[in-house]
Backbone of each chain as ProteinMPNN parsed JSONL, in Angstrom:
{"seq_chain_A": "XXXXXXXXXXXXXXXXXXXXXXXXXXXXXXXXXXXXXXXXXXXXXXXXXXXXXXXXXXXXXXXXXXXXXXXXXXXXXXXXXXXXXXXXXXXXXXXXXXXXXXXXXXXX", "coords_chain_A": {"N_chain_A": [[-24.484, -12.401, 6.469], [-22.6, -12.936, 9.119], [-22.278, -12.892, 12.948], [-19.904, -12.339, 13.52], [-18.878, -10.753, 11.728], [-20.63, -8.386, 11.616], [-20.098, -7.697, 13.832], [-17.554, -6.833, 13.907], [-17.776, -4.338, 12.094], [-19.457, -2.973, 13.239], [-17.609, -2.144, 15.276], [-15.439, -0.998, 13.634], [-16.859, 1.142, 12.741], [-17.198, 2.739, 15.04], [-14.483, 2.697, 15.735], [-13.579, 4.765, 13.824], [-15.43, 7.203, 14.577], [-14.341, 7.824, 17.351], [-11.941, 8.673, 15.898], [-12.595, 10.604, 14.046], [-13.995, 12.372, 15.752], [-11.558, 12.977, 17.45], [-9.971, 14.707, 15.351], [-11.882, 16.556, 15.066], [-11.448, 17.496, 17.337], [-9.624, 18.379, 17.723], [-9.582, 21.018, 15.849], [-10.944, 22.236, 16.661], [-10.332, 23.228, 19.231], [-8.369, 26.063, 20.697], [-5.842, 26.293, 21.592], [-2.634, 24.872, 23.166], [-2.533, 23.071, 24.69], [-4.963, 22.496, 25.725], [-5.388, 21.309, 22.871], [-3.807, 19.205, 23.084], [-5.378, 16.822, 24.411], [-7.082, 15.322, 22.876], [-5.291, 13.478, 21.464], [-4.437, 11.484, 23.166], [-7.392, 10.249, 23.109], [-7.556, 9.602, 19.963], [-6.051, 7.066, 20.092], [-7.819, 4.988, 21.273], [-9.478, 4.666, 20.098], [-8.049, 3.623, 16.99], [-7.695, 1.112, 18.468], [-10.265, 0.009, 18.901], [-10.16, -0.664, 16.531], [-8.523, -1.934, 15.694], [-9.215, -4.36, 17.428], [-11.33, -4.499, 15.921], [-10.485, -6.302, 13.574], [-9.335, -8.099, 14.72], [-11.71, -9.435, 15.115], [-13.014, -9.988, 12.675], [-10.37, -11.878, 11.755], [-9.829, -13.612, 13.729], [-7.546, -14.62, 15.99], [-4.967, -14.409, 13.85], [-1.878, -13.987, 11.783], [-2.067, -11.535, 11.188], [-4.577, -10.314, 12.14], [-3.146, -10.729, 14.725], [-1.155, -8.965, 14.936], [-2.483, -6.297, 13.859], [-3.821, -5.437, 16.55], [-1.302, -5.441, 18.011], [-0.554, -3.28, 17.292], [-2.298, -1.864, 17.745], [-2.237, -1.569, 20.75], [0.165, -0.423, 21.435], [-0.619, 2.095, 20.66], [-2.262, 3.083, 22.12], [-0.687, 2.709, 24.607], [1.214, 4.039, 23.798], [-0.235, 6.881, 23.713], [-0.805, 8.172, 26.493], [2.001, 8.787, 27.255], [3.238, 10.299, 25.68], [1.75, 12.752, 25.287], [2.669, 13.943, 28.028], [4.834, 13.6, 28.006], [5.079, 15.801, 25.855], [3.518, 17.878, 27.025], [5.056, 18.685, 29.24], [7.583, 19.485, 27.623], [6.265, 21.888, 26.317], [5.576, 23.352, 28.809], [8.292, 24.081, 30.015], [9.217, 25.087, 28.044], [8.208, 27.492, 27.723], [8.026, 28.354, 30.579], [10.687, 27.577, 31.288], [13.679, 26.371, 32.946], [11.184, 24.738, 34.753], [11.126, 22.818, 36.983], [13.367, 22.38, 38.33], [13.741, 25.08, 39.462], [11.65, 24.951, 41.327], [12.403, 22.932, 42.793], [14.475, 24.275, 44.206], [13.187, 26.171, 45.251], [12.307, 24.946, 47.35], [14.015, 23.785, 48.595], [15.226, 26.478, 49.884], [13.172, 26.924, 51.287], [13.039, 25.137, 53.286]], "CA_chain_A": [[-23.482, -11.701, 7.292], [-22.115, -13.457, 10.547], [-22.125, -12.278, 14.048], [-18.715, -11.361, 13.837], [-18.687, -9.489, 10.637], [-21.467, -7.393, 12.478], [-19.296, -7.02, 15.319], [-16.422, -6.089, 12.984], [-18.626, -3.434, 11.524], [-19.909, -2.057, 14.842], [-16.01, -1.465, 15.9], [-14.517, 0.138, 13.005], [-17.458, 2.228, 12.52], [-17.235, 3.342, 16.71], [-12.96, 3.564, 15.931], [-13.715, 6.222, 13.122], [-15.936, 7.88, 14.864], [-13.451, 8.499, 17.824], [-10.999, 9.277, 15.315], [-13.048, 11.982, 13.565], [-13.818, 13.328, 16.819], [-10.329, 13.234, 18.084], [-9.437, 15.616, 14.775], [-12.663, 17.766, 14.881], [-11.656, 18.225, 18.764], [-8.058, 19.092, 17.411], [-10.139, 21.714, 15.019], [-11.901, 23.138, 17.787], [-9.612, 23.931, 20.174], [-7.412, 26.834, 20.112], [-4.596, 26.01, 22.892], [-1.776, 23.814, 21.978], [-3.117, 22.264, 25.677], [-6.187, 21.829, 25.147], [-5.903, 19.946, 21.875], [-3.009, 17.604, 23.582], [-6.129, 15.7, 25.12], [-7.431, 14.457, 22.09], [-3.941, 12.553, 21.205], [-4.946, 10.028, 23.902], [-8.417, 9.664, 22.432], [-7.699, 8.513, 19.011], [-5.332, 6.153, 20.385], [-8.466, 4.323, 21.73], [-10.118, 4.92, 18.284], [-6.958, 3.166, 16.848], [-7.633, 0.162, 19.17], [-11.163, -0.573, 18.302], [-10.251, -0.824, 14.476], [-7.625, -3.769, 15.593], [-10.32, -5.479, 17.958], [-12.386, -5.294, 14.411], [-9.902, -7.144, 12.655], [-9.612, -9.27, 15.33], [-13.221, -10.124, 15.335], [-12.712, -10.802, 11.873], [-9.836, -12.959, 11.139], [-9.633, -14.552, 14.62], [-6.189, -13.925, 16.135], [-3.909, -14.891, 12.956], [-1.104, -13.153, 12.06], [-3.074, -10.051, 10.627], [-4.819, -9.845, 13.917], [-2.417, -10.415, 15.886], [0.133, -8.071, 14.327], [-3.157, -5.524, 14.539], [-3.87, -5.807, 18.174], [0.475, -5.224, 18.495], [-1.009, -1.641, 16.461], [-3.525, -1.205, 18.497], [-2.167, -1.588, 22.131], [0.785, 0.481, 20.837], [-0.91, 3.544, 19.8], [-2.831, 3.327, 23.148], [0.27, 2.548, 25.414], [2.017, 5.572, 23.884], [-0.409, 7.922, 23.717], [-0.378, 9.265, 27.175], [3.184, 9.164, 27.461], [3.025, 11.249, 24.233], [0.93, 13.847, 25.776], [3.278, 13.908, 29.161], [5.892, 14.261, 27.332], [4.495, 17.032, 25.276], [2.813, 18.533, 27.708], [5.803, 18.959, 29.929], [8.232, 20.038, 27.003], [5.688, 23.164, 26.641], [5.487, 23.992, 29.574], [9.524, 23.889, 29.764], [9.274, 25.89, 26.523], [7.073, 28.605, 28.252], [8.525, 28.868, 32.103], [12.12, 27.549, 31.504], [13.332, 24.782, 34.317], [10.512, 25.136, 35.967], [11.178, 21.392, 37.899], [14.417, 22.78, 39.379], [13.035, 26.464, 40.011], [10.528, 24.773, 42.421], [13.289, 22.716, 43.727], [15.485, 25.793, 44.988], [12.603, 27.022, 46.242], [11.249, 23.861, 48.242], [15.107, 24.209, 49.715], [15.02, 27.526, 50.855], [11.814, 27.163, 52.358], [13.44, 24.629, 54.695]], "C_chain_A": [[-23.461, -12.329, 8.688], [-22.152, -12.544, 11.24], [-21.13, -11.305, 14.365], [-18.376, -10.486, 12.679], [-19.512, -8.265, 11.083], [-20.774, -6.506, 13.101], [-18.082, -6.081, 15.206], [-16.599, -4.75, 12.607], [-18.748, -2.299, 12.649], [-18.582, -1.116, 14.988], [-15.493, -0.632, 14.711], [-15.407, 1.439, 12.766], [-17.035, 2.981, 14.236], [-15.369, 3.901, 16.83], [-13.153, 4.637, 15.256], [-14.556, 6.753, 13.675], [-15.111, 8.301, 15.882], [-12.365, 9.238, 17.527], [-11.457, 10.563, 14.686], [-13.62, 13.007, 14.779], [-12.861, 13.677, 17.235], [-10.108, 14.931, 16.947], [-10.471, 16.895, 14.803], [-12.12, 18.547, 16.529], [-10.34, 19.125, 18.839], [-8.381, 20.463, 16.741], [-10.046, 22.742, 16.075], [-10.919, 24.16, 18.512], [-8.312, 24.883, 19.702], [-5.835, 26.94, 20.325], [-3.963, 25.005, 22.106], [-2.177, 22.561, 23.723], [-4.323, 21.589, 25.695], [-6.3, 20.585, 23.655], [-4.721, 19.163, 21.926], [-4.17, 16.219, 24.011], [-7.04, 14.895, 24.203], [-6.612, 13.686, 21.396], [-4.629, 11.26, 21.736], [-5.969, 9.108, 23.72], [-8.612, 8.985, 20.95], [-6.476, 7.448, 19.07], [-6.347, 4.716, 20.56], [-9.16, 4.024, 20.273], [-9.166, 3.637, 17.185], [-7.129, 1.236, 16.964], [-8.985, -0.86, 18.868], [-11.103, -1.248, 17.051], [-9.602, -1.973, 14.915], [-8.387, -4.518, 16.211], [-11.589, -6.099, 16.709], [-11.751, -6.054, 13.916], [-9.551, -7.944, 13.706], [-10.767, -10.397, 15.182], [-13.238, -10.696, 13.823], [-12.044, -11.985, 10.934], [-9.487, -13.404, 12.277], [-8.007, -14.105, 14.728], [-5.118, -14.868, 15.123], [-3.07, -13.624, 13.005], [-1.43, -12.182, 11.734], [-3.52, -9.687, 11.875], [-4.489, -9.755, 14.804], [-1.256, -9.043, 15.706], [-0.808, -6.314, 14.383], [-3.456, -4.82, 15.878], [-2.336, -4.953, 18.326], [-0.011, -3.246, 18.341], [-1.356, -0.681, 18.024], [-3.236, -0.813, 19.963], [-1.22, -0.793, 22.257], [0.687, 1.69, 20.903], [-1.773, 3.657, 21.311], [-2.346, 3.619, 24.384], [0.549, 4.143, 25.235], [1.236, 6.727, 23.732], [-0.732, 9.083, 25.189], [0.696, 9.428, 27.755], [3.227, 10.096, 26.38], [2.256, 12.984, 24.869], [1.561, 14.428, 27.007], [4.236, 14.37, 28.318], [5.711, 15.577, 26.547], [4.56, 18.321, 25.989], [3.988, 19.693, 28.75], [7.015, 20.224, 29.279], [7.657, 21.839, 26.55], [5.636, 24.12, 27.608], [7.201, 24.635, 29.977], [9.879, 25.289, 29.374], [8.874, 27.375, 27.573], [7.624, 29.511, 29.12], [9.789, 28.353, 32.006], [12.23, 26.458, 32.517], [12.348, 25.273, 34.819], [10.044, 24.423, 37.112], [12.11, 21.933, 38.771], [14.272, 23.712, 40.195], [12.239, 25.788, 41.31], [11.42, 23.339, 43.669], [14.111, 23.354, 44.686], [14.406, 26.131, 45.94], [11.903, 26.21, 47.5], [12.802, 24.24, 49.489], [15.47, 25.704, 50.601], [14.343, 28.135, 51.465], [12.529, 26.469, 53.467], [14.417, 25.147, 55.013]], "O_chain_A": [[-24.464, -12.147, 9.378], [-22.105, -11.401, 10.784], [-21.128, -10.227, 14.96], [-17.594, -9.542, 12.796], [-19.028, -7.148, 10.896], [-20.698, -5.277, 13.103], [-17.69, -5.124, 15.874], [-15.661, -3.967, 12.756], [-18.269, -1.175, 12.797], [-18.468, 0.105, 14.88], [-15.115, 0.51, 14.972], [-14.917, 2.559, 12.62], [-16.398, 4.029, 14.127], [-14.912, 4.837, 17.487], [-12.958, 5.677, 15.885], [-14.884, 7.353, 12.652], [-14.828, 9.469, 15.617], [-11.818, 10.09, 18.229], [-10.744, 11.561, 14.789], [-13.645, 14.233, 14.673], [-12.897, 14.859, 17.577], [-10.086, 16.044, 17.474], [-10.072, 18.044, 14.614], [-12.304, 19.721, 16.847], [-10.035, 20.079, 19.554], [-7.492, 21.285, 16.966], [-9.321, 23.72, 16.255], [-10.777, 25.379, 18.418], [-7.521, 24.671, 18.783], [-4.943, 27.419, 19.625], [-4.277, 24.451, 21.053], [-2.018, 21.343, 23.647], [-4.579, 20.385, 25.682], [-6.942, 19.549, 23.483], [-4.474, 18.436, 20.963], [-3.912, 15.017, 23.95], [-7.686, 13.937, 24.627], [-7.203, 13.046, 20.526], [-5.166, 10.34, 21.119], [-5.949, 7.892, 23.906], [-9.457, 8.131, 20.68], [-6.004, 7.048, 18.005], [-5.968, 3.61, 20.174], [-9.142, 2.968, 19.64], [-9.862, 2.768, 16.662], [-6.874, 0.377, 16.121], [-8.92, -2.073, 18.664], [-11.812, -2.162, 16.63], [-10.063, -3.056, 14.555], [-8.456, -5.627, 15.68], [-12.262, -7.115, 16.534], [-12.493, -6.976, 13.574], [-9.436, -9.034, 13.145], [-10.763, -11.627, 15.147], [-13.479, -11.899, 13.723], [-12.504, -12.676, 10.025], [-8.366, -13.867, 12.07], [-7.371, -13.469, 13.888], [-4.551, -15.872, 15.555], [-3.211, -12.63, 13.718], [-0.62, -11.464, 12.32], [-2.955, -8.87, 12.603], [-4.947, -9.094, 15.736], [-0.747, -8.387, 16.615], [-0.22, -5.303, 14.769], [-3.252, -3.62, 16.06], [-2.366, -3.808, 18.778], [0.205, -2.317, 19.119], [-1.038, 0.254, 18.759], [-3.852, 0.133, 20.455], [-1.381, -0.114, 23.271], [1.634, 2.435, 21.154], [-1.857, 4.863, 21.546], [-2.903, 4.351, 25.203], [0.313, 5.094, 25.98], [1.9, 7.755, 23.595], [-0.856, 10.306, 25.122], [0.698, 10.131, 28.766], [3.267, 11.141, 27.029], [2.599, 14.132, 24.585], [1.092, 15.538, 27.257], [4.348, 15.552, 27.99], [6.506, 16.458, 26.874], [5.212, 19.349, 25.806], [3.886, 20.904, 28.95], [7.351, 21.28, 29.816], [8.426, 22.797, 26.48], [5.641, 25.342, 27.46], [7.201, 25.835, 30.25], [10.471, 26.212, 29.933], [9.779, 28.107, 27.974], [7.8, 30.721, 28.976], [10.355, 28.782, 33.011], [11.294, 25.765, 32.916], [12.498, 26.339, 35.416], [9.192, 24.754, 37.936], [11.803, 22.015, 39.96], [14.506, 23.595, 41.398], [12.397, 26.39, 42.371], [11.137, 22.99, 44.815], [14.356, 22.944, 45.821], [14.576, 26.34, 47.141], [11.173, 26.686, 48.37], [12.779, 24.7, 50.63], [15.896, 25.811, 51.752], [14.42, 29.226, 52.029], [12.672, 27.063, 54.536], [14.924, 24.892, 56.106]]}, "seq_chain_B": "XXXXXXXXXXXXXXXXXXXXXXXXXXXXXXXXXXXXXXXXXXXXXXXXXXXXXXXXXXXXXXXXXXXXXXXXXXXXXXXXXXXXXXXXXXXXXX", "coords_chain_B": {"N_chain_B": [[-15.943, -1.365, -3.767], [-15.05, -2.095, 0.223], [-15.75, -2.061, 3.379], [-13.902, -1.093, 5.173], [-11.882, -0.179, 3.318], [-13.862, 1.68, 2.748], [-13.479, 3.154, 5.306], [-10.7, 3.878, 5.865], [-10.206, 5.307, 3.66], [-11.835, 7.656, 4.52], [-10.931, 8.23, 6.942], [-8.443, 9.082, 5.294], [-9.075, 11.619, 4.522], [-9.825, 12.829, 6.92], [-7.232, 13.506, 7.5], [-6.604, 15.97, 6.369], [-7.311, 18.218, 7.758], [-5.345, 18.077, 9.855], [-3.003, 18.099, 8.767], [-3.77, 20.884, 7.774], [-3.81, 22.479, 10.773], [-0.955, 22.232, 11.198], [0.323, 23.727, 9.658], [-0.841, 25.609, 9.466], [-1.053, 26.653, 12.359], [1.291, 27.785, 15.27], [4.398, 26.414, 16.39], [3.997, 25.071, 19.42], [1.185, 24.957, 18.965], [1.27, 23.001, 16.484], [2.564, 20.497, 17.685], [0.757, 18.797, 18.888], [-1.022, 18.207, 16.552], [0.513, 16.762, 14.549], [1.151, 14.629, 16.477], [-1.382, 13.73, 16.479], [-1.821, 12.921, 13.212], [0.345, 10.878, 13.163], [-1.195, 8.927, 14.6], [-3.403, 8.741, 13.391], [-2.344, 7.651, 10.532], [-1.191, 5.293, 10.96], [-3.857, 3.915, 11.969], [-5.069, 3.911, 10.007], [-2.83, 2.339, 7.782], [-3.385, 0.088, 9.296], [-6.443, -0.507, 8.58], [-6.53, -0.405, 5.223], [-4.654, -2.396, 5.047], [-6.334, -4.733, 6.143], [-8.72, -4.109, 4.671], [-7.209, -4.565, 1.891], [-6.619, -7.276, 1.876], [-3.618, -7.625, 2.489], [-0.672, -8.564, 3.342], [1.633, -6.839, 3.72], [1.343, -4.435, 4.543], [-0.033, -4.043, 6.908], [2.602, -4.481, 8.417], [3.767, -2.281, 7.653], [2.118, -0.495, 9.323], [3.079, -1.452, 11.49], [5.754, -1.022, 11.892], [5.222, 1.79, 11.945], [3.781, 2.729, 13.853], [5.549, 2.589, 16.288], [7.241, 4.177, 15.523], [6.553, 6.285, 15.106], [6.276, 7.453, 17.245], [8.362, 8.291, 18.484], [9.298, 9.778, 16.852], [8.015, 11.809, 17.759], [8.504, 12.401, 19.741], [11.062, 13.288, 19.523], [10.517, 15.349, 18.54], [9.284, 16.793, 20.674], [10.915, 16.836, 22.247], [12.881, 18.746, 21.228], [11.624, 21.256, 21.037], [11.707, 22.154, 23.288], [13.543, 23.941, 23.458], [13.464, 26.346, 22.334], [14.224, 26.709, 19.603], [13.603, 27.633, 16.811], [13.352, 30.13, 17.539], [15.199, 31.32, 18.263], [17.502, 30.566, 17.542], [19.52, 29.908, 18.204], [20.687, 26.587, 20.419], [21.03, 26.155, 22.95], [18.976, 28.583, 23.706], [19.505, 30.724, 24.364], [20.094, 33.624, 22.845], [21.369, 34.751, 19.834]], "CA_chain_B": [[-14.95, -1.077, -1.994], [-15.282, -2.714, 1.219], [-16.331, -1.001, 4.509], [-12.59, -1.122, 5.405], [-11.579, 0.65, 2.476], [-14.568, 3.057, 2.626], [-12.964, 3.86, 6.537], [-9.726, 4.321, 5.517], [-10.919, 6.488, 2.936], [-12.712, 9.036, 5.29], [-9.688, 8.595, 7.964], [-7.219, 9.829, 5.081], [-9.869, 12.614, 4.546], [-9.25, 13.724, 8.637], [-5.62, 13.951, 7.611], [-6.224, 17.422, 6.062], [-7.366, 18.829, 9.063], [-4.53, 18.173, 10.772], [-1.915, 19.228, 8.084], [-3.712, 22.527, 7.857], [-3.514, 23.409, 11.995], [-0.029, 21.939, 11.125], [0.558, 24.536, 8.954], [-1.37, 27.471, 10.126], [-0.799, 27.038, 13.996], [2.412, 27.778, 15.741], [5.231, 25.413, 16.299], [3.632, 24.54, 20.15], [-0.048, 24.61, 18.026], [1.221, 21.901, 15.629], [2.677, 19.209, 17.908], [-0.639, 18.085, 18.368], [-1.887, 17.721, 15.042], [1.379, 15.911, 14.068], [0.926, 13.255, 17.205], [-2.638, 12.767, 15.911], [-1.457, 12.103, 12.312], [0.371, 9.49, 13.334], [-2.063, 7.934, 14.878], [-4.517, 8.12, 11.655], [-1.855, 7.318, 9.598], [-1.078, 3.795, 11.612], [-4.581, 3.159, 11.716], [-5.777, 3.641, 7.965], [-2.463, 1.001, 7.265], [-4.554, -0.872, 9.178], [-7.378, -0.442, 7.658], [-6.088, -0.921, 4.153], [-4.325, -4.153, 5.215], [-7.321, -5.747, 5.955], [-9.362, -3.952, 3.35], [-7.112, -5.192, 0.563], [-5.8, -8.644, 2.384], [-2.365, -7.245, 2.239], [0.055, -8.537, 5.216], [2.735, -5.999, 4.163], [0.627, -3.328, 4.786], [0.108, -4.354, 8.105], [3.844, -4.556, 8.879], [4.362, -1.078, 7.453], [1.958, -0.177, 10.487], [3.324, -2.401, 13.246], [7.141, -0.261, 11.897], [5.101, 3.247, 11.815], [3.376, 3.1, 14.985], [6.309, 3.251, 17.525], [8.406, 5.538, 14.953], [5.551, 7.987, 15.014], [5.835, 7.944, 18.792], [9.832, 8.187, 18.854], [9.427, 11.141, 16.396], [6.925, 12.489, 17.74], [9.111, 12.541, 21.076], [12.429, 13.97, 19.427], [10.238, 17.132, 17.968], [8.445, 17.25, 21.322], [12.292, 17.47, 23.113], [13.61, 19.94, 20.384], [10.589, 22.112, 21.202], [11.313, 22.419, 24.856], [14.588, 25.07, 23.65], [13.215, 27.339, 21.198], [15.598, 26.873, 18.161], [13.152, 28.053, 15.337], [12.673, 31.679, 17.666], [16.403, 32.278, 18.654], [18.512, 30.078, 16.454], [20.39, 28.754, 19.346], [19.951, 24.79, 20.649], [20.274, 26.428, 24.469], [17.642, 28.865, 24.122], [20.091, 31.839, 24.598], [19.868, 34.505, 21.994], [22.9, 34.693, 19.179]], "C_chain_B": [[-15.698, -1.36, -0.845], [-15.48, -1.903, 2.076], [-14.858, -0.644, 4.956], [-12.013, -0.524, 4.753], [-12.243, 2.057, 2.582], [-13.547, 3.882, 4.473], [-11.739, 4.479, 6.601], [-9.749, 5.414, 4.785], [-11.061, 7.605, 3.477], [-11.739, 9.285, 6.262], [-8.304, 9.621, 6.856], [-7.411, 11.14, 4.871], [-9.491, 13.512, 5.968], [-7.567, 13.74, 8.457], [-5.47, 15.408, 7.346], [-6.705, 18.136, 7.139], [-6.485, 19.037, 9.575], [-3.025, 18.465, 9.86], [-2.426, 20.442, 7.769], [-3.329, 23.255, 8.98], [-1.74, 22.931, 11.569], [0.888, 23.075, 10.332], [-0.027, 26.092, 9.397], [-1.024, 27.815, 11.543], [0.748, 27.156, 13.868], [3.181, 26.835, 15.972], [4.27, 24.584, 17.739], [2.308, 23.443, 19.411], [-0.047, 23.307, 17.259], [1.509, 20.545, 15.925], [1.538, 18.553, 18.036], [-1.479, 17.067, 17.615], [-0.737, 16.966, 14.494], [0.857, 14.956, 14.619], [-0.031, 12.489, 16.418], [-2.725, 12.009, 14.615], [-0.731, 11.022, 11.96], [-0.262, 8.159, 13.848], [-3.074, 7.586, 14.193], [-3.911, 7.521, 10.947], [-2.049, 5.379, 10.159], [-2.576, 3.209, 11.273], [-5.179, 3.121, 9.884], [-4.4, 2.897, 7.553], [-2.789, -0.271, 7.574], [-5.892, -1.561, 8.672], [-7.452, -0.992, 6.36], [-5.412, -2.36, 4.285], [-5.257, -5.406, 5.306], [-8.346, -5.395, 4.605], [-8.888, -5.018, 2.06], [-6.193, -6.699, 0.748], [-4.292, -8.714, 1.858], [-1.54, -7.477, 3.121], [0.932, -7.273, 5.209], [2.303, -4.524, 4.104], [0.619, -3.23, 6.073], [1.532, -4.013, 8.818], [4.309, -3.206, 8.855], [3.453, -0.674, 9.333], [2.542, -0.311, 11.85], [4.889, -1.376, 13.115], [6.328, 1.303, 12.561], [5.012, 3.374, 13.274], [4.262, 3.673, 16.579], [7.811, 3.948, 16.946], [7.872, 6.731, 14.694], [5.898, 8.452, 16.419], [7.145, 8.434, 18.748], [9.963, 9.586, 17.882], [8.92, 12.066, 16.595], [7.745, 13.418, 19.546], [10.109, 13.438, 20.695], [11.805, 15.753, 19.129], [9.775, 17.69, 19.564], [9.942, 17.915, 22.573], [13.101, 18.647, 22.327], [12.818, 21.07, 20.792], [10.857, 22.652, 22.475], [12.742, 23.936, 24.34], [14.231, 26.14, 22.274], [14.284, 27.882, 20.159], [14.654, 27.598, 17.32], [13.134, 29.689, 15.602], [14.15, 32.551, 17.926], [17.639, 32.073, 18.024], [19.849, 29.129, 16.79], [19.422, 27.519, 20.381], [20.036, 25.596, 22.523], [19.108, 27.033, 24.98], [18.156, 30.135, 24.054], [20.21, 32.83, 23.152], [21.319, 34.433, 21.188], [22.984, 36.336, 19.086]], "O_chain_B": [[-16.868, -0.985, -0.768], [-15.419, -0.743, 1.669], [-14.816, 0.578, 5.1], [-11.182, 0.073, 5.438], [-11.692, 3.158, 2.549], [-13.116, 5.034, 4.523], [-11.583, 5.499, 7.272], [-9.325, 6.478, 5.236], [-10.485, 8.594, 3.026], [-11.555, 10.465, 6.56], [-7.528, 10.473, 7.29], [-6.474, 11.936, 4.923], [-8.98, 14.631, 5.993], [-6.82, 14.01, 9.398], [-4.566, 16.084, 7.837], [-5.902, 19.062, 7.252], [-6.382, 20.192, 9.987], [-2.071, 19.031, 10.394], [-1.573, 21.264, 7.432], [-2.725, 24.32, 8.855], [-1.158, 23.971, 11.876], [2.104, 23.157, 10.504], [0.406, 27.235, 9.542], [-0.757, 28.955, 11.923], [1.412, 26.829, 12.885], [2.508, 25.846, 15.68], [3.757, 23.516, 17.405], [2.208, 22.224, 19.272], [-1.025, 22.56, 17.262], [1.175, 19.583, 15.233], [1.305, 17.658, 17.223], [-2.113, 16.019, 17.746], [-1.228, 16.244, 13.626], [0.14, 14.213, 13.949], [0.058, 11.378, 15.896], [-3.313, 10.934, 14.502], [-0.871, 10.324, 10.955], [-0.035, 6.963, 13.667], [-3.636, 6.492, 14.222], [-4.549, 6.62, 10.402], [-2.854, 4.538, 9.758], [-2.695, 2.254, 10.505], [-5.531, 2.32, 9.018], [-4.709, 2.549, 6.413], [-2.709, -1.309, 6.917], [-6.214, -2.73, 8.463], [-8.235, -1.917, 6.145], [-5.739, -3.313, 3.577], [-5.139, -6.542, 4.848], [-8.665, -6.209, 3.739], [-9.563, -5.849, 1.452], [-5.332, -7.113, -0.029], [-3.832, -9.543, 1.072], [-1.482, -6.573, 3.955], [1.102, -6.625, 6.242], [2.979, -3.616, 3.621], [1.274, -2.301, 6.545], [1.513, -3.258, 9.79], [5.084, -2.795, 9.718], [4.131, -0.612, 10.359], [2.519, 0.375, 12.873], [5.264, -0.925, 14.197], [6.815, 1.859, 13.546], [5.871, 3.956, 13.937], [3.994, 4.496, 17.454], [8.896, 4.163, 17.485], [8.336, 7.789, 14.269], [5.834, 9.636, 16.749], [6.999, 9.571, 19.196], [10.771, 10.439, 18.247], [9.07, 13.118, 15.974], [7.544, 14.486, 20.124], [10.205, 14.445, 21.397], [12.319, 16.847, 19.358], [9.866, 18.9, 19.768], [9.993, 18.884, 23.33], [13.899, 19.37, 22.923], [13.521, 22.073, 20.917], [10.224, 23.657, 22.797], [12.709, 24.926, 25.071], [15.034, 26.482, 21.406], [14.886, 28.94, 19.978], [15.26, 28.631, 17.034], [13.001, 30.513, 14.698], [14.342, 33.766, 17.869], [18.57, 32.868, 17.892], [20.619, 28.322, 16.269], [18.277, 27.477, 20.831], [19.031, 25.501, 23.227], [18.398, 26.696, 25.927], [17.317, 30.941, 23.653], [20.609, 32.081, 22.261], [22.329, 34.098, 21.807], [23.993, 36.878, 18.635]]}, "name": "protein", "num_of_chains": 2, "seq": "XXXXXXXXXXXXXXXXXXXXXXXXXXXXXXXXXXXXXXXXXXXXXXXXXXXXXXXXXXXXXXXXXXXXXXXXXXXXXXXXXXXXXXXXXXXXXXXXXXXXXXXXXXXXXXXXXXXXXXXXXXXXXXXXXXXXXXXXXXXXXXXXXXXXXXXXXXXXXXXXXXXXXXXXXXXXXXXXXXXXXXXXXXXXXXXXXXXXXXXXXX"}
């Protein structure tokens, strides 16, 4: 077994493990807030697994087309969670961007 | 089966987790556990792509990954007007 099959090894075992934490942390929590913040974490989870297949087939098109995955799922996941996050709150309190606009103006 | 296979494996395993809160939680409750299943899903076609030296496995990922996000966005903007509680797209009661 080579260095980098090792190394390969190391990473996908360390992405599934962020990934099975991400869903046990989704388990856990009872809030639809609270378990937005594990979105962002198996994004990273995600990212390791394509740096494994990097490490294993050197950047060909498999690895590179991985990597594309990987940086992807990392990029969008805290726009994913912003977006979310916001649309809840939305959901909840109604404008509540403009509401605090009116009121910034009739403070001054 | 390869270590790549066995990971995929245990990742499609954490999928039922997240179609049960998907199912038992509330509409807010479930965006969540959707987001996150797209992000298992993407990676276990990774997974399997290299597992079974498949490129078009791969490709299905490199499509899923930013149509999980783009769907993941349209439910997360439908959500902001409570259609499933009032039946109307403004929010206003019929």
């Amino acid at each position: 077994m080579s260095w980098r099959e090792v190394a390969a090894l190391v990473l996908v075992i360390a992405g599934g493990a962020l990934e099975l934490l991400a869903v046990l942390g989704l388990c856990v929590m009872r809030d639809a807030y609270d378990r937005l913040h594990y979105v962002g974490l198996a994004g990273f989870g995600a990212l390791l697994v394509a740096v494994a297949v990097v490490f294993r087939e050197s950047f060909s098109l498999i690895g590179d087309k991985a990597l594309l995955v990987g940086v992807v799922l990392v990029v969008s996941g805290p726009v994913l969670v912003h977006s979310s996050a916001r649309s809840l709150l939305r959901r909840e309190l109604g404008e509540w961007d403009k509401k605090a606009d009116e009121l910034e103006v009739e403070h001054k | 089966m390869n270590e790549w296979q066995i990971a995929a494996t245990v990742l499609g395993f954490a999928l039922v987790p997240c179609l049960v809160v998907c199912v038992v939680s509330d509409a807010p409750g479930a965006l969540p556990a959707f987001e996150l299943a797209g992000v298992l899903a993407s990676t276990i076609l990774v997974l399997l792509s290299e597992g079974f030296h498949r490129q078009p496995f791969i490709d299905l990922a490199v499509v899923f990954a930013p149509m999980s996000l783009v769907g993941a966005l349209a439910f997360a903007r439908l959500m902001e007007s409570r259609i499933e509680e009032t039946g109307a797209a403004d929010g206003k009661p019929r």
